[in-house]
PQR file of N, CA, C, O and H, with PARSE charges and radii, in Angstrom:
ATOM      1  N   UNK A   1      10.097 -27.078  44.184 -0.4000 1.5000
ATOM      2  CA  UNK A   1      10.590 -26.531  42.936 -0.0000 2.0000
ATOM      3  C   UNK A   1       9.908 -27.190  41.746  0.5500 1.7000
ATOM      4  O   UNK A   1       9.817 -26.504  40.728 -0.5500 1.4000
ATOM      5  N   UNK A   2       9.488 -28.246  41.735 -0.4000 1.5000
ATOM      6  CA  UNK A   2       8.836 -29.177  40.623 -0.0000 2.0000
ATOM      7  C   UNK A   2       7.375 -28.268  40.651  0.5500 1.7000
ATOM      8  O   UNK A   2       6.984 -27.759  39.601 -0.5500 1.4000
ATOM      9  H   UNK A   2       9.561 -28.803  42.562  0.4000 1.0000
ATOM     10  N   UNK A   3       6.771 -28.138  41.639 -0.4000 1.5000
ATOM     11  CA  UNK A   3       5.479 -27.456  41.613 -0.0000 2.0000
ATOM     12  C   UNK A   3       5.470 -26.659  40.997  0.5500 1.7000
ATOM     13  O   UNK A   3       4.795 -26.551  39.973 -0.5500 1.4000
ATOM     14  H   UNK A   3       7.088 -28.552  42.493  0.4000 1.0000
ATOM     15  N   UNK A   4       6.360 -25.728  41.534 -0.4000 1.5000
ATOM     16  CA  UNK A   4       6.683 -24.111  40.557 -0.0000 2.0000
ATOM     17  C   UNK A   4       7.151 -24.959  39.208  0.5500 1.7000
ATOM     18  O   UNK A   4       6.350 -24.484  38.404 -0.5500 1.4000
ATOM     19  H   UNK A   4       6.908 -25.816  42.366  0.4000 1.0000
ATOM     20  N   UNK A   5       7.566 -25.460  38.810 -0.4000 1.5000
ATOM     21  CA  UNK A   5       8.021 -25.725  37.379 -0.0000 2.0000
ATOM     22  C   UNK A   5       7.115 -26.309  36.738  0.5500 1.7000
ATOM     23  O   UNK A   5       7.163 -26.181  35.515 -0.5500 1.4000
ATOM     24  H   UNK A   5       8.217 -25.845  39.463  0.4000 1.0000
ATOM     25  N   UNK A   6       5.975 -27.152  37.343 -0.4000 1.5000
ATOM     26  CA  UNK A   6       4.990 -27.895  36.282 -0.0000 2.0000
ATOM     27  C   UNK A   6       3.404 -26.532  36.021  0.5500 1.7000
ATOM     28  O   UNK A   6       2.427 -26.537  35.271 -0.5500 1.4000
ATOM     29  H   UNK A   6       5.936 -27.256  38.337  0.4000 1.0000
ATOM     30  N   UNK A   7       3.890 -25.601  37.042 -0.4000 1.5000
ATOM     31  CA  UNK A   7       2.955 -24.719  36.943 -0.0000 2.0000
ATOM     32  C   UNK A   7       3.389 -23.355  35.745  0.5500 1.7000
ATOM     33  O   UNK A   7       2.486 -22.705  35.217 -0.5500 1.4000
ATOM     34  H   UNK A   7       4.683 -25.597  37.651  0.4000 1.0000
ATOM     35  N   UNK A   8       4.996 -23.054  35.421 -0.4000 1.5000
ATOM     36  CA  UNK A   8       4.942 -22.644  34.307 -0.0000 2.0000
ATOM     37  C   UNK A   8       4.927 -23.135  33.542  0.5500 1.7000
ATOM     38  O   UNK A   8       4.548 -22.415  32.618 -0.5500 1.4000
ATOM     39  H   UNK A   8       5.729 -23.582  35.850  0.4000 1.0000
ATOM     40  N   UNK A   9       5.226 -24.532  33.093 -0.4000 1.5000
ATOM     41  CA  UNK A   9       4.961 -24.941  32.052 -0.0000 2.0000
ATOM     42  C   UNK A   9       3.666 -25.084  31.514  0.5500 1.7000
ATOM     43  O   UNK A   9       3.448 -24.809  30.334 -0.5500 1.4000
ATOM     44  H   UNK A   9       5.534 -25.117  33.843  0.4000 1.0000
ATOM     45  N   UNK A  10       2.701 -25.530  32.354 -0.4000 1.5000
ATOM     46  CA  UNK A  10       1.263 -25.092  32.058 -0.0000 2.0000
ATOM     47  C   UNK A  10       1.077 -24.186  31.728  0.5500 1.7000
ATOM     48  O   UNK A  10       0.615 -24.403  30.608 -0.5500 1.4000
ATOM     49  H   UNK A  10       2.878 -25.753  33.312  0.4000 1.0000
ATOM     50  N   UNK A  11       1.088 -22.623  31.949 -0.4000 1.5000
ATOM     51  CA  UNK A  11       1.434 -21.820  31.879 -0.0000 2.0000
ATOM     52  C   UNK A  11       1.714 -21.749  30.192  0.5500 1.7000
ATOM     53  O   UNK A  11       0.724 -21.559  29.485 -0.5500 1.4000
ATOM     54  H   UNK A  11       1.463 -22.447  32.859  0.4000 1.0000
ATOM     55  N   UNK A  12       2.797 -21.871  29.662 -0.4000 1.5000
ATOM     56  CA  UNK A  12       4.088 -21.859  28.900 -0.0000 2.0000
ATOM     57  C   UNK A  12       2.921 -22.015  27.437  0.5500 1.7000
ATOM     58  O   UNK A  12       2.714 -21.321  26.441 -0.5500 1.4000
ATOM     59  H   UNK A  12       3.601 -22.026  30.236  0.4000 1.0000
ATOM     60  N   UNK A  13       2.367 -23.286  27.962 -0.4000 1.5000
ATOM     61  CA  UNK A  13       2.010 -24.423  27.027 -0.0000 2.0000
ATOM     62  C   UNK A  13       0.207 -23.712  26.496  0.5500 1.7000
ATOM     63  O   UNK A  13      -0.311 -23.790  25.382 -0.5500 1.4000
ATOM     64  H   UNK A  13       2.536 -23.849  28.771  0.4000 1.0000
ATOM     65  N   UNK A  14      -0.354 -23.075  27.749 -0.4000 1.5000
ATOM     66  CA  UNK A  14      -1.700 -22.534  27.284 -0.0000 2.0000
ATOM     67  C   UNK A  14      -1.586 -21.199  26.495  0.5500 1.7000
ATOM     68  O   UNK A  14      -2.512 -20.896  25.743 -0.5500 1.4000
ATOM     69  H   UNK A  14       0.066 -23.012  28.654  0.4000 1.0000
ATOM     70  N   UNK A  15      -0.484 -20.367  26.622 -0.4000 1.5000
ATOM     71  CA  UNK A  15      -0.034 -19.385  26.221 -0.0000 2.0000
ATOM     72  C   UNK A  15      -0.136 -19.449  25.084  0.5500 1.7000
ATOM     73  O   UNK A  15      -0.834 -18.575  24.569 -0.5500 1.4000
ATOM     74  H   UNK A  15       0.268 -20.614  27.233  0.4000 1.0000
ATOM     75  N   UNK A  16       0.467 -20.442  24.218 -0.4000 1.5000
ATOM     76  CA  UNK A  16       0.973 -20.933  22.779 -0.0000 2.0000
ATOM     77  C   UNK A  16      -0.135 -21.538  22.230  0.5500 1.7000
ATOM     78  O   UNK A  16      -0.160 -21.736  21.015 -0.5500 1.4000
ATOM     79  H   UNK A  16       1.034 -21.151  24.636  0.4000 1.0000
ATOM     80  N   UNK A  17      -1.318 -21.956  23.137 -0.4000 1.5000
ATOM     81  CA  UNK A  17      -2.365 -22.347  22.758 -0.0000 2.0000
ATOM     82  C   UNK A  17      -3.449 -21.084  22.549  0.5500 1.7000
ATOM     83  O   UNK A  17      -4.447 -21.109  21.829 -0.5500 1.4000
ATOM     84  H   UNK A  17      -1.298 -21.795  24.123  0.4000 1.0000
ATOM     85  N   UNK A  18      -3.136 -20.352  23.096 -0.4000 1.5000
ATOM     86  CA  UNK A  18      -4.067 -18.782  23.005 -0.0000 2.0000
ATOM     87  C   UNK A  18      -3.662 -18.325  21.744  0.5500 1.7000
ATOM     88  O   UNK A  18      -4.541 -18.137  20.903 -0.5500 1.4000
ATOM     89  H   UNK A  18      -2.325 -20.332  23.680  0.4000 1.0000
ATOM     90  N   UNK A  19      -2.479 -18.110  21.459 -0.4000 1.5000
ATOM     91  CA  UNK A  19      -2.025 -17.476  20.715 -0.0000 2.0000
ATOM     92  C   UNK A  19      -1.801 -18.168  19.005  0.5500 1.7000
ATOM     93  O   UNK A  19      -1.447 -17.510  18.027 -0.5500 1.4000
ATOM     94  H   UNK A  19      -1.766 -18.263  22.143  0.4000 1.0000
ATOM     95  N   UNK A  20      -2.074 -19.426  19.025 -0.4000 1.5000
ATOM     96  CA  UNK A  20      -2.483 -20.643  18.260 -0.0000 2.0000
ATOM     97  C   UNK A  20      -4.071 -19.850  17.661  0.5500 1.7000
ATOM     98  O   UNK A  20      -4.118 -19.140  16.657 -0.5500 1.4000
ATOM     99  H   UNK A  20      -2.362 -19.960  19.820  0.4000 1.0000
ATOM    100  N   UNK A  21      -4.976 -20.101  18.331 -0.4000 1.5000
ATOM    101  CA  UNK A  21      -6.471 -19.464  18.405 -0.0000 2.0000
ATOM    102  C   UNK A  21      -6.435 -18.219  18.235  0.5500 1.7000
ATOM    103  O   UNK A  21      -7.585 -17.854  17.992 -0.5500 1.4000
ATOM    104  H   UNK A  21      -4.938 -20.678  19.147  0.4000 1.0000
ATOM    105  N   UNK A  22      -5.399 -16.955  18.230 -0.4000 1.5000
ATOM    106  CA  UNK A  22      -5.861 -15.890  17.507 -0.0000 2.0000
ATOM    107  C   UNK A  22      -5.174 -15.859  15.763  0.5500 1.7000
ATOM    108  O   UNK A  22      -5.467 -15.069  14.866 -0.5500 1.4000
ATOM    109  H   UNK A  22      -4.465 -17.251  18.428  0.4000 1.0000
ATOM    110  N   UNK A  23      -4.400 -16.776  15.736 -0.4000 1.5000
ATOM    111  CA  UNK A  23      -3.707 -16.801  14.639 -0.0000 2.0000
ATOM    112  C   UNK A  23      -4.947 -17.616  13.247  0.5500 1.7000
ATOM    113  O   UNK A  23      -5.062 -17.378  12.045 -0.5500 1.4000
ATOM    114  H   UNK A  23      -4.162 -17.418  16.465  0.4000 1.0000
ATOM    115  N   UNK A  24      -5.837 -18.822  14.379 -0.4000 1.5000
ATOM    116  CA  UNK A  24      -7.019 -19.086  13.138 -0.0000 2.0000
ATOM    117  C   UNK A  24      -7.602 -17.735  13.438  0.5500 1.7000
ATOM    118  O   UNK A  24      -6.980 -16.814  12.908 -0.5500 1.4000
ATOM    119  H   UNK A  24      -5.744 -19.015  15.356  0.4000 1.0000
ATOM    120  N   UNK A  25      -8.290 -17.508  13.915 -0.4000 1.5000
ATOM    121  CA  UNK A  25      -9.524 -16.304  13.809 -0.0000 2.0000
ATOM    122  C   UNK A  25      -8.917 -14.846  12.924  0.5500 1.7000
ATOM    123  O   UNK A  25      -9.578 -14.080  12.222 -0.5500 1.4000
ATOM    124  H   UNK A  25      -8.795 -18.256  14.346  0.4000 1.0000
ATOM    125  N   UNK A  26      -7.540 -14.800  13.225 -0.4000 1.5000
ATOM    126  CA  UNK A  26      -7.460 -14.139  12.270 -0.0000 2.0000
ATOM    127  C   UNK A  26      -7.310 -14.769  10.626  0.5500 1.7000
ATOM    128  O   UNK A  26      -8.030 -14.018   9.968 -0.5500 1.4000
ATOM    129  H   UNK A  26      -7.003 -15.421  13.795  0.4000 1.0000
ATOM    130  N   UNK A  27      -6.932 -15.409  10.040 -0.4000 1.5000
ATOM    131  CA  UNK A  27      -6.799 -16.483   9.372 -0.0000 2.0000
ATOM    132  C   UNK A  27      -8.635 -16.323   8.524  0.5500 1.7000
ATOM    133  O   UNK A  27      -8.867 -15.793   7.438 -0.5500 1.4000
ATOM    134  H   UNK A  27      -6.348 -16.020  10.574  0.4000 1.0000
ATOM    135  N   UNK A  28      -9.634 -16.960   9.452 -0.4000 1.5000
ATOM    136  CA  UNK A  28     -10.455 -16.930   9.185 -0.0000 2.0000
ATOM    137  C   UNK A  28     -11.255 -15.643   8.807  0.5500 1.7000
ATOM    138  O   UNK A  28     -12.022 -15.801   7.857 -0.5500 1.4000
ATOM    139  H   UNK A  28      -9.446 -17.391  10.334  0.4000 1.0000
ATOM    140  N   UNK A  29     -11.222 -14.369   9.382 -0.4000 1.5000
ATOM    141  CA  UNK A  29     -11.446 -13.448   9.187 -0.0000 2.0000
ATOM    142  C   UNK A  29     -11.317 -13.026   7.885  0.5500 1.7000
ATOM    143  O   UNK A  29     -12.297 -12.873   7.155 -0.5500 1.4000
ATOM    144  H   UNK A  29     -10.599 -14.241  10.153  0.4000 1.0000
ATOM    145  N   UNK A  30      -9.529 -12.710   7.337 -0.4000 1.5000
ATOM    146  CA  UNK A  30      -9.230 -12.874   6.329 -0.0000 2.0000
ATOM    147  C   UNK A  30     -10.249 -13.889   4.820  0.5500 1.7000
ATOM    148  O   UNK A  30     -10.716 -13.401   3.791 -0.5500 1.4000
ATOM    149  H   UNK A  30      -8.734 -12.835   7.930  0.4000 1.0000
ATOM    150  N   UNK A  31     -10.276 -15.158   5.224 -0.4000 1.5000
ATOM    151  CA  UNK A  31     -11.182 -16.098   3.994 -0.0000 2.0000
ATOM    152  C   UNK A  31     -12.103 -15.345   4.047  0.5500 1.7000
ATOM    153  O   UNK A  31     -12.350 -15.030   2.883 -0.5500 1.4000
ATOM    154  H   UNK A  31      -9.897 -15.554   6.061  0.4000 1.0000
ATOM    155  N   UNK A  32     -13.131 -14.594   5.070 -0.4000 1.5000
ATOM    156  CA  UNK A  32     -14.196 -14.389   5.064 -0.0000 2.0000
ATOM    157  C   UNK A  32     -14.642 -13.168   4.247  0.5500 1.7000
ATOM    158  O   UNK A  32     -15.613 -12.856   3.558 -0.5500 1.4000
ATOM    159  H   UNK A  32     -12.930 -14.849   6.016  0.4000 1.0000
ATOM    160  N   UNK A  33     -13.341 -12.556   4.693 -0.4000 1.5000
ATOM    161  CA  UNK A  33     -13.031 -10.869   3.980 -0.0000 2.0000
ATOM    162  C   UNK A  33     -12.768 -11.088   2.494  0.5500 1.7000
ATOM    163  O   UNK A  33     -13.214 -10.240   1.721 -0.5500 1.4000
ATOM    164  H   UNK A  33     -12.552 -12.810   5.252  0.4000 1.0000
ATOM    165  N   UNK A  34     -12.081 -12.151   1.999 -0.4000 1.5000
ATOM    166  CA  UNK A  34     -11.625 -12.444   0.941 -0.0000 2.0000
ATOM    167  C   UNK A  34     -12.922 -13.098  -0.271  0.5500 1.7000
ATOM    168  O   UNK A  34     -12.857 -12.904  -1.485 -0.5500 1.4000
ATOM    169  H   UNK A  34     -11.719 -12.840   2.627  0.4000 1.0000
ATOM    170  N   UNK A  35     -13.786 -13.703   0.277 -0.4000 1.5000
ATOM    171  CA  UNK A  35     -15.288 -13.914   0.196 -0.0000 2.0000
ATOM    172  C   UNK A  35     -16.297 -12.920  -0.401  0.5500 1.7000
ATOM    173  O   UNK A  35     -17.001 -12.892  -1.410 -0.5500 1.4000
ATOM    174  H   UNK A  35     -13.839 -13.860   1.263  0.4000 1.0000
ATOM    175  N   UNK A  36     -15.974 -11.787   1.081 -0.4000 1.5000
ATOM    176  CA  UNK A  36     -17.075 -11.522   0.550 -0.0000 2.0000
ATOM    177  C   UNK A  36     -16.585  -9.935  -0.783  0.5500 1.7000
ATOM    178  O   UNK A  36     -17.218  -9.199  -1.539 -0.5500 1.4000
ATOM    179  H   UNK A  36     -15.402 -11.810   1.901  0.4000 1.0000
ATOM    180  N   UNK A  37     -15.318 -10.101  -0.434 -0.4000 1.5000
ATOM    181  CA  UNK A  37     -15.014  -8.771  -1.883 -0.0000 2.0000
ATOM    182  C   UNK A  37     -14.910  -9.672  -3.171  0.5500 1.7000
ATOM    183  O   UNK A  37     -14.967  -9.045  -4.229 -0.5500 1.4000
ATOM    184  H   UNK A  37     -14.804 -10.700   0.180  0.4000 1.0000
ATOM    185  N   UNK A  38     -14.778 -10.924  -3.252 -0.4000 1.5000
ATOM    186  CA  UNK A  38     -15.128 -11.614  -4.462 -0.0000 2.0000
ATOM    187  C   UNK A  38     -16.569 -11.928  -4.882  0.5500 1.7000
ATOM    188  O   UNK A  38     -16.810 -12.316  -6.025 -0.5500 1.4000
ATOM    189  H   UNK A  38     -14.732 -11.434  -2.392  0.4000 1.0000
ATOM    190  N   UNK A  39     -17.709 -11.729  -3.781 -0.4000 1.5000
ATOM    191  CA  UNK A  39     -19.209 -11.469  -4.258 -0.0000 2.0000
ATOM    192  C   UNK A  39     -19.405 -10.203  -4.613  0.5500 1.7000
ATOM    193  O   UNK A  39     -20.234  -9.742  -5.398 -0.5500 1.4000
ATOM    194  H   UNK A  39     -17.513 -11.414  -2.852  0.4000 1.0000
ATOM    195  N   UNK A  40     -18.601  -9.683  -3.994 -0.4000 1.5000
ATOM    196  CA  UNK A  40     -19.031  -8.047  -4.179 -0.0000 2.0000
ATOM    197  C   UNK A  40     -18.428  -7.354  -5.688  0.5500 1.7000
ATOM    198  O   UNK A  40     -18.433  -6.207  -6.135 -0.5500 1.4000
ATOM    199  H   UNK A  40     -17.928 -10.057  -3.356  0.4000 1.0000
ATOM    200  N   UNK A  41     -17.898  -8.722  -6.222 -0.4000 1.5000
ATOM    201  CA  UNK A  41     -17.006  -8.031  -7.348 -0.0000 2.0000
ATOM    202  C   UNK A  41     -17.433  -8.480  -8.295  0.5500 1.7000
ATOM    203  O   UNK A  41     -17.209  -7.799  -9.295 -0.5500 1.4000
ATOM    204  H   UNK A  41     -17.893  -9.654  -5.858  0.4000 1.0000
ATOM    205  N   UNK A  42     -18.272  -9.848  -8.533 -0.4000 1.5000
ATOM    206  CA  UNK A  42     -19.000 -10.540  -9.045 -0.0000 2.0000
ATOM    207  C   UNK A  42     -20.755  -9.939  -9.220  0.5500 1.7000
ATOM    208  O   UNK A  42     -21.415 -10.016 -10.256 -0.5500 1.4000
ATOM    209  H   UNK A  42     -18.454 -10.402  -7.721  0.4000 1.0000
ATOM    210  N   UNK A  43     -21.054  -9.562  -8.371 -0.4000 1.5000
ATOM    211  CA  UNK A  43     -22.546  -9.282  -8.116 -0.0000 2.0000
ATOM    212  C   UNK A  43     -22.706  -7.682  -8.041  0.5500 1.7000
ATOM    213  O   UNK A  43     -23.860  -7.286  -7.878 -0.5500 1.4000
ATOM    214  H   UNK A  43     -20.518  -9.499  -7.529  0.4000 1.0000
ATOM    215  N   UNK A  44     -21.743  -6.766  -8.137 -0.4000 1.5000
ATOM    216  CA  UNK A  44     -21.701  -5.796  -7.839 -0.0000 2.0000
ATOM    217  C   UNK A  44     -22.757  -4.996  -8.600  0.5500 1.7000
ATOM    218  O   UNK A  44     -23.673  -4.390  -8.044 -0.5500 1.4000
ATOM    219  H   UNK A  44     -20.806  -7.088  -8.270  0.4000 1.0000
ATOM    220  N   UNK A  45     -22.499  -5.059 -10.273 -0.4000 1.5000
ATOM    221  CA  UNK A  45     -23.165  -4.874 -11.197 -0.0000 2.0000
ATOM    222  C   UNK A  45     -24.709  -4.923 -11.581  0.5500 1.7000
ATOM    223  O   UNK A  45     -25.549  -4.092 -11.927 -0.5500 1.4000
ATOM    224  H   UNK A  45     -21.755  -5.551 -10.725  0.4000 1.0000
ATOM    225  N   UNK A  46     -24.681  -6.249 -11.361 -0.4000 1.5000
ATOM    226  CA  UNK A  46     -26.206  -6.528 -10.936 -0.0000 2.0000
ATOM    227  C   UNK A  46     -26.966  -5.748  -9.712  0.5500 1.7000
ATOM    228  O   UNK A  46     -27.976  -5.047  -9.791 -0.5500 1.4000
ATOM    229  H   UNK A  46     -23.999  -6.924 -11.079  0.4000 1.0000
ATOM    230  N   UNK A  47     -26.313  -6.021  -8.747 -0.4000 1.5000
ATOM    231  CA  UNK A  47     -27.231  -5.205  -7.747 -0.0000 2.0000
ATOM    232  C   UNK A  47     -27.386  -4.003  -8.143  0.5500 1.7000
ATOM    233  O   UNK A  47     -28.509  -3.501  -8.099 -0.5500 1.4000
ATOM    234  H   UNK A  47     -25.493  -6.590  -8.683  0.4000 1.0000
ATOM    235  N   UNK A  48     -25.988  -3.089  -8.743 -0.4000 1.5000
ATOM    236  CA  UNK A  48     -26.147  -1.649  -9.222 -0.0000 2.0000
ATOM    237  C   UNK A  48     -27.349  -0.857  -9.799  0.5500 1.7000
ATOM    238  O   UNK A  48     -27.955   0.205  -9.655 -0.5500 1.4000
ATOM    239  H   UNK A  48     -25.076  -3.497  -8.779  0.4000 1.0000
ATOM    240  N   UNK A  49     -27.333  -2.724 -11.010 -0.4000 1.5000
ATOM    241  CA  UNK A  49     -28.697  -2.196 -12.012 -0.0000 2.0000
ATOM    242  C   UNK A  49     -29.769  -2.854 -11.709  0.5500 1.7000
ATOM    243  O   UNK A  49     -30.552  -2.875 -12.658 -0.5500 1.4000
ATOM    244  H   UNK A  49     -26.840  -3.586 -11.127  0.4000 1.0000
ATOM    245  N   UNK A  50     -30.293  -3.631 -10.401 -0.4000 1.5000
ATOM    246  CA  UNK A  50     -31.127  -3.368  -9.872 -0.0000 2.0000
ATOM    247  C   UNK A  50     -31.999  -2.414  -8.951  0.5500 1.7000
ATOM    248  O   UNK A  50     -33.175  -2.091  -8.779 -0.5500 1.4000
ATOM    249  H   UNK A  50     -29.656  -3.614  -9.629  0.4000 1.0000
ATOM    250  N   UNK A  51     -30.865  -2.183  -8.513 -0.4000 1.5000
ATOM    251  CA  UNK A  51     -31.119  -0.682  -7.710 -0.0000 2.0000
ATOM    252  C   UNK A  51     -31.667   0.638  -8.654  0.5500 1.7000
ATOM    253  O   UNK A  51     -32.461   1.473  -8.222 -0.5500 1.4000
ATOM    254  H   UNK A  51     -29.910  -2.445  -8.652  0.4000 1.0000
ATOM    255  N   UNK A  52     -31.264   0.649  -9.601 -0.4000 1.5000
ATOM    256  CA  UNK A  52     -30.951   1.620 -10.497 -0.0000 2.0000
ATOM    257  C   UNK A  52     -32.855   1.340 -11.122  0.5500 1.7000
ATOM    258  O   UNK A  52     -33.710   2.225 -11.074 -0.5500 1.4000
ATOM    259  H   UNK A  52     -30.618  -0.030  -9.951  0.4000 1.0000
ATOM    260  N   UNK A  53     -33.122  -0.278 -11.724 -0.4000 1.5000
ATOM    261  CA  UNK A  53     -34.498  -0.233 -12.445 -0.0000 2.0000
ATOM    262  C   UNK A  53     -35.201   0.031 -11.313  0.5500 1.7000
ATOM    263  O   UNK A  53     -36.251   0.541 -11.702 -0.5500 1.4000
ATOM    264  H   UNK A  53     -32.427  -0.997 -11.763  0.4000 1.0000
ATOM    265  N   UNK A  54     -35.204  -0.048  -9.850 -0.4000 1.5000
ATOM    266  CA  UNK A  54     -36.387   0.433  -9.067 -0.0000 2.0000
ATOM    267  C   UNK A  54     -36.487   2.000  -8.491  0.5500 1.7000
ATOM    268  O   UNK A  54     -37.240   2.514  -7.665 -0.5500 1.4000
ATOM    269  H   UNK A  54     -34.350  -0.462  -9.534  0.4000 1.0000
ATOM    270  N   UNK A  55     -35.152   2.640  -9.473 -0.4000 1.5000
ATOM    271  CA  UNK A  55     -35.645   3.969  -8.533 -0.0000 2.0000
ATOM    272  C   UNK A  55     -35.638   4.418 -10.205  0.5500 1.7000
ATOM    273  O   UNK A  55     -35.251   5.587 -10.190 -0.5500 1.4000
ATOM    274  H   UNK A  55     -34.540   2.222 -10.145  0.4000 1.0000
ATOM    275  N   UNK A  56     -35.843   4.092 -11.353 -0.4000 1.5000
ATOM    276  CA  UNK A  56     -36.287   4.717 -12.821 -0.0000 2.0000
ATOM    277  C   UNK A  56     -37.828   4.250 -11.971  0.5500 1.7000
ATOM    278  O   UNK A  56     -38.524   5.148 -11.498 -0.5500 1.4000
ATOM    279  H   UNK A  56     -36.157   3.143 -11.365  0.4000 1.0000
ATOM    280  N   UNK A  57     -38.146   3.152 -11.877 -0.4000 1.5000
ATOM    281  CA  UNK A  57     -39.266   2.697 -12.349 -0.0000 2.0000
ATOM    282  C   UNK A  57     -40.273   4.011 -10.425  0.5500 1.7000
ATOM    283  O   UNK A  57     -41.477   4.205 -10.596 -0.5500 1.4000
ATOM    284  H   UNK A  57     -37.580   2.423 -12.261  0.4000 1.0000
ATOM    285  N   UNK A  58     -39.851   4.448  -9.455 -0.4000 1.5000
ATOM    286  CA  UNK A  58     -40.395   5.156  -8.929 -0.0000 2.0000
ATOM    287  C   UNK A  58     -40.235   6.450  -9.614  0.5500 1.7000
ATOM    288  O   UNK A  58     -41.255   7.126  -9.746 -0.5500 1.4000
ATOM    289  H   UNK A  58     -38.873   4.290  -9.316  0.4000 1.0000
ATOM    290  N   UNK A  59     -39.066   6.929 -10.095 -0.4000 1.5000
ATOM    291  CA  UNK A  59     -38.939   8.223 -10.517 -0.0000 2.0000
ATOM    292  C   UNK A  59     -40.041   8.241 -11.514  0.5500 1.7000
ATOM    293  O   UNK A  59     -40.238   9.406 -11.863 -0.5500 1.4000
ATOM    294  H   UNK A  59     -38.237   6.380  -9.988  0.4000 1.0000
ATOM    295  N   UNK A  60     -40.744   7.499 -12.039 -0.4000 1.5000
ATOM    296  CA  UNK A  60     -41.522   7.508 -13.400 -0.0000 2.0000
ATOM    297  C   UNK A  60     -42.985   7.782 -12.762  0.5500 1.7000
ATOM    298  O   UNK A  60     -43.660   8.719 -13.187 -0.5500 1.4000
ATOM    299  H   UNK A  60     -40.584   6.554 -11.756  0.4000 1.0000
ATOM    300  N   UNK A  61     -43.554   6.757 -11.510 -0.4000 1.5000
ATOM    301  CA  UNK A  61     -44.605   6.707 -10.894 -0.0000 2.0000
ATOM    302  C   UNK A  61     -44.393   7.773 -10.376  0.5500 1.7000
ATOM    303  O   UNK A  61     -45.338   7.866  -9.593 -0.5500 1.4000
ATOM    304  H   UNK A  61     -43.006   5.995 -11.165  0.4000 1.0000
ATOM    305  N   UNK A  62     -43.652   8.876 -10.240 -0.4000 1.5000
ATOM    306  CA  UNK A  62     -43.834   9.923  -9.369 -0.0000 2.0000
ATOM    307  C   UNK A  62     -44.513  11.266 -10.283  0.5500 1.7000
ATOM    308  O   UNK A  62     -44.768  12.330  -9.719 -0.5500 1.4000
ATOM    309  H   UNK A  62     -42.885   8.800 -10.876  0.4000 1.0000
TER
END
């Protein structure tokens, strides 16, 4: 009976450890997500009107 009992508790104990590890990754996901819509909100502009002077500056060469 001890066998069976030290084997759910192992059990018990890796479970809470799995589930520990999806709670960072999600966690982390989130900072990462949170990241990158604060570059994207910051830099947005710029890239816009970079994008924007290289297709004046082809529309012109064309």
């Amino acid at each position: 009976m001890t066998f069976l009992h030290d084997i759910l508790l192992r059990l018990a104990v890796r479970e809470r450890e799995e589930g520990a590890t999806m709670v960072e990754y999600g966690l982390m996901v989130a900072l990462i997500a949170v990241v990158a819509l604060a570059a994207v909100t910051a830099l947005g502009q710029n890239v816009r009107d970079a994008f924007q002077n290289i297709a004046d500056a082809i529309g012109n060469a064309v």
